[in-house]
Every structure is written in C-alpha cells, then in structure tokens.
OpenMM code with the backbone's topology and positions (N, CA, C; nanometers):
from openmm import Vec3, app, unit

residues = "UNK UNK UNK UNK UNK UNK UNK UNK UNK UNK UNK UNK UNK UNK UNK UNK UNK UNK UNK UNK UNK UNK UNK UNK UNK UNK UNK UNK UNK UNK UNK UNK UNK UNK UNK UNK UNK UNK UNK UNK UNK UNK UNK UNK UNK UNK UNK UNK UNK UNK UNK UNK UNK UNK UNK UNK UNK UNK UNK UNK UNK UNK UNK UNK UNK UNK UNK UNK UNK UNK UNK UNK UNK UNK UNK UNK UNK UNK UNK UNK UNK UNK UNK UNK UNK UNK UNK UNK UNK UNK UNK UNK UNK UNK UNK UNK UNK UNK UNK UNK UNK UNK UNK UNK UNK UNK UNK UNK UNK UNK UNK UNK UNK UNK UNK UNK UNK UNK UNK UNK".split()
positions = [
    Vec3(0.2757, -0.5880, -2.8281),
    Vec3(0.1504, -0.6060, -2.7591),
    Vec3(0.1524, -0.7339, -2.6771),
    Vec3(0.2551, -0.8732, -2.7163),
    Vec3(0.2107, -0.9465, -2.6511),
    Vec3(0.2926, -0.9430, -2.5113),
    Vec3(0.3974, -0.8367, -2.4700),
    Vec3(0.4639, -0.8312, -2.3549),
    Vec3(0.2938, -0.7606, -2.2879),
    Vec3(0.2100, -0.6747, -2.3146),
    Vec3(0.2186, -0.6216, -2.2254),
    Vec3(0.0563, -0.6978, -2.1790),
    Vec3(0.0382, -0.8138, -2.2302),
    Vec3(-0.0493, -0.9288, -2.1527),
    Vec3(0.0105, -1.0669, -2.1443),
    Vec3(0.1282, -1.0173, -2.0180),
    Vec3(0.2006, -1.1698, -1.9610),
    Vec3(0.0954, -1.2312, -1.8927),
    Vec3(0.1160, -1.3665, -1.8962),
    Vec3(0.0206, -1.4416, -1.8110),
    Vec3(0.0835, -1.3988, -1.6916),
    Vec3(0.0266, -1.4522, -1.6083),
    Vec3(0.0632, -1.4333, -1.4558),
    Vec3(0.1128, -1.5633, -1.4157),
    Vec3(0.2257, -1.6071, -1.4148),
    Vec3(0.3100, -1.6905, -1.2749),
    Vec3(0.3546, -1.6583, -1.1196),
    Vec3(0.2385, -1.7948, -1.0659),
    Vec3(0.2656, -1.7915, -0.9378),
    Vec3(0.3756, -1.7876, -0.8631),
    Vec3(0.4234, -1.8613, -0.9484),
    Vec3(0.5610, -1.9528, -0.9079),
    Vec3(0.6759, -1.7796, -0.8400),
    Vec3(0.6757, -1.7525, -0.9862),
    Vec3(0.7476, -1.6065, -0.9954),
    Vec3(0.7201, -1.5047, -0.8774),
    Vec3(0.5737, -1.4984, -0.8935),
    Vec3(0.5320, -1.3937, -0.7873),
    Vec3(0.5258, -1.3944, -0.6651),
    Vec3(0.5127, -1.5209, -0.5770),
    Vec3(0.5833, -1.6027, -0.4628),
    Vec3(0.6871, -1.5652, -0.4696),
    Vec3(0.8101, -1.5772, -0.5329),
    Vec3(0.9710, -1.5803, -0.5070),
    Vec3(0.9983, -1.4341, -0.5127),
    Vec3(0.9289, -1.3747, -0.5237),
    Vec3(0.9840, -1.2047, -0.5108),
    Vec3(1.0172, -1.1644, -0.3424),
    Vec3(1.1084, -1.1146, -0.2920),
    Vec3(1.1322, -1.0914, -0.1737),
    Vec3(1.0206, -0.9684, -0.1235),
    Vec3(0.9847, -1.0243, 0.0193),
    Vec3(0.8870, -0.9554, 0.0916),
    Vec3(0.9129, -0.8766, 0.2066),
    Vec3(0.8917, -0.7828, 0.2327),
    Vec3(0.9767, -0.7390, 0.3569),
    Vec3(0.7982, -0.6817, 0.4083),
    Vec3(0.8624, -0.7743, 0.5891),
    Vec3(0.7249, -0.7011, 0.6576),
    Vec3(0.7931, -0.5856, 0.7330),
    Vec3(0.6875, -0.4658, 0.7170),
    Vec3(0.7091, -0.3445, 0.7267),
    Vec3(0.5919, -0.2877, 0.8714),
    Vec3(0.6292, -0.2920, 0.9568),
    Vec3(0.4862, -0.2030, 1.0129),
    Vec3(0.5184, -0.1145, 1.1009),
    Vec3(0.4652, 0.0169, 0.9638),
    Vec3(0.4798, 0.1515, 0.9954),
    Vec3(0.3620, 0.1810, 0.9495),
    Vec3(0.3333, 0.3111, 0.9745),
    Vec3(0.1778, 0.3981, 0.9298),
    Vec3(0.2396, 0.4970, 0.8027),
    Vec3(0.1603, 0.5006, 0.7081),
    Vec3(0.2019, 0.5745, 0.5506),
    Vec3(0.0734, 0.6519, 0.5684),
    Vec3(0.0531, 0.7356, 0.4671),
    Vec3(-0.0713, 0.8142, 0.3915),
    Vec3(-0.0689, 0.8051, 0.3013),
    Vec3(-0.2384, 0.7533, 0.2324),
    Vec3(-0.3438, 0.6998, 0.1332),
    Vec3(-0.3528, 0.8470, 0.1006),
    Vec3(-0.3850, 0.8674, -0.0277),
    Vec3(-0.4421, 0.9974, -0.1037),
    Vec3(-0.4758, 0.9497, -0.2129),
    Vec3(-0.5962, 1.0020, -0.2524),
    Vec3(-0.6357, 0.9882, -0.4054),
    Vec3(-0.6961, 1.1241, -0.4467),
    Vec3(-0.7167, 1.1594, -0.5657),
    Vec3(-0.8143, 1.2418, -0.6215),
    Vec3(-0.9427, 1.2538, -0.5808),
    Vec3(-0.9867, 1.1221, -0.6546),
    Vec3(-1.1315, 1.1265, -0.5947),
    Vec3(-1.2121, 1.1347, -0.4180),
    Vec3(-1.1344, 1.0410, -0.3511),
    Vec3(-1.1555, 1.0652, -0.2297),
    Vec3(-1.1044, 1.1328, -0.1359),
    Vec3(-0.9795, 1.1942, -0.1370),
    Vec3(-0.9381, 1.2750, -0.0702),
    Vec3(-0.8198, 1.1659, 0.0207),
    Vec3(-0.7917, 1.2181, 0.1473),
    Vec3(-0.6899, 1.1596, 0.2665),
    Vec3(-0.7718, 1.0998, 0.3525),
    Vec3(-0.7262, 0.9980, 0.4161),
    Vec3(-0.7885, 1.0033, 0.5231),
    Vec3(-0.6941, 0.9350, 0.6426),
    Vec3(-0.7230, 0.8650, 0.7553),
    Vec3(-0.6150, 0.8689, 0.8643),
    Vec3(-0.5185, 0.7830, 0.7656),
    Vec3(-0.4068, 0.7694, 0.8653),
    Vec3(-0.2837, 0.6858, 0.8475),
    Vec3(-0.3113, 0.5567, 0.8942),
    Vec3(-0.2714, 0.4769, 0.7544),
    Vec3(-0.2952, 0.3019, 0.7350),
    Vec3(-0.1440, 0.2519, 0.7579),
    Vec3(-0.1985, 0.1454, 0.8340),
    Vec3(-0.0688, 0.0373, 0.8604),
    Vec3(-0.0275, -0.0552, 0.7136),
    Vec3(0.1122, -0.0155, 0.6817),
    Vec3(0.1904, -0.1084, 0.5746),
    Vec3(0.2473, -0.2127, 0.6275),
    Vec3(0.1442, -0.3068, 0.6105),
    Vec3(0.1941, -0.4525, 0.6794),
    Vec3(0.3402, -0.5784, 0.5487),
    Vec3(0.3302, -0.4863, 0.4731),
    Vec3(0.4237, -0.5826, 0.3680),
    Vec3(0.4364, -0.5170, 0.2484),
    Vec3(0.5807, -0.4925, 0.2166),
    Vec3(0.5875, -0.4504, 0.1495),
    Vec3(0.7248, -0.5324, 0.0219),
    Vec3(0.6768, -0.5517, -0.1105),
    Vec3(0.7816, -0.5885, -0.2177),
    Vec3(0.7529, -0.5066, -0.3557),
    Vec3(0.8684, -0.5978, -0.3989),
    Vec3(0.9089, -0.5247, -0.5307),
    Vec3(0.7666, -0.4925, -0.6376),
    Vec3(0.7437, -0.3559, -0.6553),
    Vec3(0.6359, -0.3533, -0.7243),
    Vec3(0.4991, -0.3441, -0.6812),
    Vec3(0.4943, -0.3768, -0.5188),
    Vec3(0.3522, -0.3734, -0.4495),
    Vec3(0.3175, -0.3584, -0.2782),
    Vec3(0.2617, -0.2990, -0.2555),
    Vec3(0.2281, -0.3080, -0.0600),
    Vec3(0.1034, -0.3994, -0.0676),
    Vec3(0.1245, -0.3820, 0.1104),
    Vec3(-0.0071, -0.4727, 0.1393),
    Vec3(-0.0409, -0.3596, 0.2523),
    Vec3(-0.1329, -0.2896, 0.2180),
    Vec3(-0.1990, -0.2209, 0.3661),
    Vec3(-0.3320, -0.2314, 0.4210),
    Vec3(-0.3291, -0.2247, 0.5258),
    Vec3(-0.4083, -0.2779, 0.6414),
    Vec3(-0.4892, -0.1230, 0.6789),
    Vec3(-0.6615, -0.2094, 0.6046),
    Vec3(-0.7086, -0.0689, 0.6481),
    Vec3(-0.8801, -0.0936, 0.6484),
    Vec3(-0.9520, -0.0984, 0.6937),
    Vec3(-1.0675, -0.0849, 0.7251),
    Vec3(-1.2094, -0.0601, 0.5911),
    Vec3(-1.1367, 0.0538, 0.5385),
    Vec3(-1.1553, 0.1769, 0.4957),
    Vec3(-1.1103, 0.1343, 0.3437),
    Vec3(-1.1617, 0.0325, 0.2927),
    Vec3(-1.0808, -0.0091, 0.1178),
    Vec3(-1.1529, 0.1126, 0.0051),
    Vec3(-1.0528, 0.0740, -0.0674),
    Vec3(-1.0741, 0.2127, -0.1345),
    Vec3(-1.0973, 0.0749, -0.2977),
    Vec3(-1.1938, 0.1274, -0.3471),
    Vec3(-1.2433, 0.0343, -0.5055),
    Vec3(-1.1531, 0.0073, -0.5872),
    Vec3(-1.1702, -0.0924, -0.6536),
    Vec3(-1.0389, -0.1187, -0.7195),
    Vec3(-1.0035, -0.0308, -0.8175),
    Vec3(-0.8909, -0.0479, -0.8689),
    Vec3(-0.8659, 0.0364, -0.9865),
    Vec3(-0.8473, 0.1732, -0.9281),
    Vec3(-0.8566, 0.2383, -0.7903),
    Vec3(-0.8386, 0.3221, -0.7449),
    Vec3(-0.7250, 0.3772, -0.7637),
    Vec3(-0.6807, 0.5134, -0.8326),
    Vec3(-0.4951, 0.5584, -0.7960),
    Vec3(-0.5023, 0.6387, -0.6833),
    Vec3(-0.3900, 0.6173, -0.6538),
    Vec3(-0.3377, 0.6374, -0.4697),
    Vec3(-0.1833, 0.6970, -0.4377),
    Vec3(-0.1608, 0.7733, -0.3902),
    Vec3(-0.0800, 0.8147, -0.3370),
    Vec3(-0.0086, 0.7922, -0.2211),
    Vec3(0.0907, 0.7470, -0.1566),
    Vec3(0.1204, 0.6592, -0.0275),
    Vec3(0.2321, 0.7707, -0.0516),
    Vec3(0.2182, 0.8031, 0.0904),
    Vec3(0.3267, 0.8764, 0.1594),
    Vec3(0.4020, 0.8011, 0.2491),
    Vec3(0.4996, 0.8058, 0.2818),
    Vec3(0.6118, 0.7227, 0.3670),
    Vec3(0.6634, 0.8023, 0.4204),
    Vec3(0.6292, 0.8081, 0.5913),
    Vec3(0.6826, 0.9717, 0.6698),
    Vec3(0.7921, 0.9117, 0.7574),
    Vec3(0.8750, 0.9627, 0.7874),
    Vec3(0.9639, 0.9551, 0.9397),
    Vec3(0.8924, 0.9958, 1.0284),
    Vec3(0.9816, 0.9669, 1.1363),
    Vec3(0.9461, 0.9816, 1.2476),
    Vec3(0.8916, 1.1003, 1.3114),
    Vec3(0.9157, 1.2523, 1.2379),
    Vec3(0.8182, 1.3473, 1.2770),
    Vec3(0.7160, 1.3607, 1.2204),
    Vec3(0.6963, 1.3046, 1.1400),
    Vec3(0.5881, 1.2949, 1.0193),
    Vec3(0.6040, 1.3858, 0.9147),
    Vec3(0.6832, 1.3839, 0.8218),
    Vec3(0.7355, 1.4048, 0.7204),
    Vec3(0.7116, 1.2997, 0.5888),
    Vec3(0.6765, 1.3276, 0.5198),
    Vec3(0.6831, 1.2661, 0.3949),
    Vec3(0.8142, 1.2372, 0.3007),
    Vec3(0.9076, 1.1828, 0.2892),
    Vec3(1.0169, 1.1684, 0.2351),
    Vec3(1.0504, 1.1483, 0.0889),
    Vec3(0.9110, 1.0186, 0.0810),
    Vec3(0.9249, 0.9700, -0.0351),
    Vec3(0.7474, 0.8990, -0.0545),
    Vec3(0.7239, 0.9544, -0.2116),
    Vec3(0.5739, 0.8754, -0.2127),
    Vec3(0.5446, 0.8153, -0.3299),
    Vec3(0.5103, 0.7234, -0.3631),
    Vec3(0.4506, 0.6263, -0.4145),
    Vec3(0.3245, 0.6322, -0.4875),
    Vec3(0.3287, 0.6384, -0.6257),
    Vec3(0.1737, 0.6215, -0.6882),
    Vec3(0.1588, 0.4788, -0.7506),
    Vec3(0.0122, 0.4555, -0.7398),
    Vec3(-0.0401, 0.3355, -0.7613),
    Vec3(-0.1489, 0.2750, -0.7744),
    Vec3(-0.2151, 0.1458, -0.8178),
    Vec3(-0.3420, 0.1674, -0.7999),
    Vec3(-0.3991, 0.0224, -0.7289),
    Vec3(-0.4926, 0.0525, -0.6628),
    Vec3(-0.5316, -0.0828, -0.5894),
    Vec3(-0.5989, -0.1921, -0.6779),
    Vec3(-0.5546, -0.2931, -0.6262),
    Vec3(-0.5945, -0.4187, -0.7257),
    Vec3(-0.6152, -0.5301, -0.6637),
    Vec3(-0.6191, -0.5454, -0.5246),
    Vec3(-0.6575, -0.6818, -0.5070),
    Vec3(-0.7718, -0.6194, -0.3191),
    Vec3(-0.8620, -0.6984, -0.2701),
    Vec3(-0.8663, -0.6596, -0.1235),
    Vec3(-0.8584, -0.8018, -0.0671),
    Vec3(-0.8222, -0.7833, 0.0487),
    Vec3(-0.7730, -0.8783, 0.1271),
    Vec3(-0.8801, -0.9097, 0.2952),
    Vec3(-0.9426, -1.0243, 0.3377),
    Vec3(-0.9785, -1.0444, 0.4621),
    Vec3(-0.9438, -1.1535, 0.5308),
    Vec3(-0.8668, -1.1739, 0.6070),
    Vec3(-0.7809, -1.2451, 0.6578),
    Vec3(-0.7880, -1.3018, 0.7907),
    Vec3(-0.7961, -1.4277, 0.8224),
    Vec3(-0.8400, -1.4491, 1.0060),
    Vec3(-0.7197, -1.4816, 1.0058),
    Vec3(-0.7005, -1.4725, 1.1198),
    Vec3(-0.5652, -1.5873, 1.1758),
    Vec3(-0.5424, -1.5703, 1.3259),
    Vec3(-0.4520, -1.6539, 1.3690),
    Vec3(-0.4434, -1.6679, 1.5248),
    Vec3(-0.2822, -1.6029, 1.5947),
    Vec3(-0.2719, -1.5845, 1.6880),
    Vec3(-0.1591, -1.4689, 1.7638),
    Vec3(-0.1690, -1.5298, 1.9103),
    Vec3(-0.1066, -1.4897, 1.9922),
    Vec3(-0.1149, -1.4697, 2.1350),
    Vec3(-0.2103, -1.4094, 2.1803),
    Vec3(-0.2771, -1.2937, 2.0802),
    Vec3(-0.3934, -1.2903, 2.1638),
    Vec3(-0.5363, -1.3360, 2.1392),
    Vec3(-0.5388, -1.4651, 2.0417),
    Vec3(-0.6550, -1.5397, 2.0201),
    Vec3(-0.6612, -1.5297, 1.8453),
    Vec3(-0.7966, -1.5450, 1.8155),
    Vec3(-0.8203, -1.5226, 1.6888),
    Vec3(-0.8590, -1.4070, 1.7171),
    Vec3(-0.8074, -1.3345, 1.5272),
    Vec3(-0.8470, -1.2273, 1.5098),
    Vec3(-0.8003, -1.1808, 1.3538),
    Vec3(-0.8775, -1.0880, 1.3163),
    Vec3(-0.9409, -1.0662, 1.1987),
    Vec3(-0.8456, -0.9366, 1.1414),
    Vec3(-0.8785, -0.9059, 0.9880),
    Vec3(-0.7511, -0.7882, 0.9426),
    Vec3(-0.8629, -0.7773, 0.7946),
    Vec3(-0.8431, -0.6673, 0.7149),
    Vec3(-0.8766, -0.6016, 0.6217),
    Vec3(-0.7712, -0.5648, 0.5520),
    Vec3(-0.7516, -0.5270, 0.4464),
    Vec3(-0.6396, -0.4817, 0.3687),
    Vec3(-0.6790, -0.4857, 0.1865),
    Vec3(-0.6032, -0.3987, 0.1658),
    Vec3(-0.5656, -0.3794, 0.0455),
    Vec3(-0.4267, -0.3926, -0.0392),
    Vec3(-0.4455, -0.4455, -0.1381),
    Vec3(-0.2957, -0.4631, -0.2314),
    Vec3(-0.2947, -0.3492, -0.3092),
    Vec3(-0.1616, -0.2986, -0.3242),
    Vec3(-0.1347, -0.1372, -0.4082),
    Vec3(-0.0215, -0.1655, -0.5158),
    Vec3(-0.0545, -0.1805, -0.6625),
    Vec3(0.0733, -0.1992, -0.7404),
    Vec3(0.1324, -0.0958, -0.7490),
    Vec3(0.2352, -0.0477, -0.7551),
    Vec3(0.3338, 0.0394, -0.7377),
    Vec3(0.3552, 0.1155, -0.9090),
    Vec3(0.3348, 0.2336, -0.9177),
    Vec3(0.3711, 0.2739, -1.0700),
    Vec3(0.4783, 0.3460, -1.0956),
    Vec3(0.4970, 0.4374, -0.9832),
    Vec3(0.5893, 0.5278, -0.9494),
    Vec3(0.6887, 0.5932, -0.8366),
    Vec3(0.7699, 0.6358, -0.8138),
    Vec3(0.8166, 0.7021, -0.6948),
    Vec3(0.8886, 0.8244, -0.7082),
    Vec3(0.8150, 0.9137, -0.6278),
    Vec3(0.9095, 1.0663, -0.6602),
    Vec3(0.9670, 1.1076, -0.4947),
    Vec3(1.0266, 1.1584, -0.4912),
    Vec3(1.0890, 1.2388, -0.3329),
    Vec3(1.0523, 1.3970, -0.3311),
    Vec3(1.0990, 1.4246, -0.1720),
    Vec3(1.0626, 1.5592, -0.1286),
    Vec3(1.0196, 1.5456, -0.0157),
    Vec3(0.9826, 1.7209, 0.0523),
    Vec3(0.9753, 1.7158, 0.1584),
    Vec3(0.8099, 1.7347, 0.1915),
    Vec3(0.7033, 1.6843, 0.2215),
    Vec3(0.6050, 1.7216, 0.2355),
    Vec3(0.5639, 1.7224, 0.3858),
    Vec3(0.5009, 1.7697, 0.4736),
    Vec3(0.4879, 1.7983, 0.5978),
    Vec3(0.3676, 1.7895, 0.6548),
    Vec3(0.3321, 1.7278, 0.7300),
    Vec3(0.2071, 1.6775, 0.7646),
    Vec3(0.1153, 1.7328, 0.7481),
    Vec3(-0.0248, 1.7001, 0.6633),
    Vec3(-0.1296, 1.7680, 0.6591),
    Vec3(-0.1349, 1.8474, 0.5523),
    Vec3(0.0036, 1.8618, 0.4928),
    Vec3(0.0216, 1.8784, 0.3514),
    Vec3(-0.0343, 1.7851, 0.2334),
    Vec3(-0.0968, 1.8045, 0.1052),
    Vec3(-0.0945, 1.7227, 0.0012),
    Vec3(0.0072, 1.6756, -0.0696),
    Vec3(-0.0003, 1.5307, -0.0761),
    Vec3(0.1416, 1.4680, -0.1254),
    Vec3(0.1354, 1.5535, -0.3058),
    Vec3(0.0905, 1.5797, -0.3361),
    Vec3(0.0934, 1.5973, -0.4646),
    Vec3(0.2292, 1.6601, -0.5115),
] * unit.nanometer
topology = app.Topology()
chain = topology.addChain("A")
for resn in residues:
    res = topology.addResidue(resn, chain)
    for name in ("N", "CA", "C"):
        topology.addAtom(name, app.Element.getBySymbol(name[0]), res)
C-alpha cells in the first residue's frame, strides 16, 4: 500500500524527457462522446499535454487516437485527465493565450480505426 501513495517529486517529474509534438489526435470518452480534433502540444513518458478549448472534468477517462496522415488511427491511448492548464505567453505574433489539458496515460492498444470510426 505504501508504493501506491508515492509522494510526488518535482525534481523527478521535471527530468522526464518531453517531446513537443504538434499534431491533431482524437479525444473520446464514454460519457461525452467525440468531438473535433485537439492539438497535442507535448507529449512524455506517462502523460500529454493537449490544447483544447473544450476541457473535459477531471478524472475524466479518455481515449486519444493518434492518426496519420490520412486519418487513420494507428495507435490509442487510454487515460484520464488530471490537471487543466491556462497559459499566456508571447510569440512573434504578440501575446496570446492557450487552454489545455494534462492526460495521464494508463494504456496503449493498436489497430486500424478509420475516421469517424469509434476508437473503442
């Protein structure tokens, strides 16, 4: 029992490698259904960061599809959201603002699913 309430280190969770990713995936849950394709602005070991308007409550489980380039589903991801994110910051084209959600990662299965299909 006491592994499975580690404290949380920063230190640790900082040093995990991050890879920025920006491609468009698909959100699915049970309860709410699909809805458009969210930008995966970062993605590491164990968690995304996606960029979406549209946050879904915490504790939410989710389904993330990861399509190629025809829009295919390859490989998807279950998980559940746990943190939301609002973020300013500055670019070339001025200030400007972002929404997002954090997704811990529980699982990953493959296959072929085809757009407009349910990842299930």
């Amino acid at each position: 029992m006491a592994d499975a309430k580690r404290s949380f280190d920063a230190r640790e969770h900082l040093s995990r490698p991050r890879q920025d990713v920006p491609a468009m995936v698909r959100v699915e849950t049970d309860l709410y259904g699909s809805g458009p394709a969210v930008r995966l602005r970062r993605i590491a070991p164990g968690n995304a960061f996606l960029e979406t308007a549209d946050l879904l409550p915490f504790g939410t489980r989710v389904r993330i599809g990861f399509t190629d380039r025809s829009g295919v589903v390859n490989l998807v991801a279950t998980g559940t959201v746990r943190h939301h994110y609002f973020i300013n910051h500055v670019d070339d084209q001025g200030l400007n603002a972002l929404a997002g959600m954090e997704v811990r990662f529980e699982g990953f299965f493959g296959g072929e699913v085809r757009t407009g299909e349910a990842l299930h």
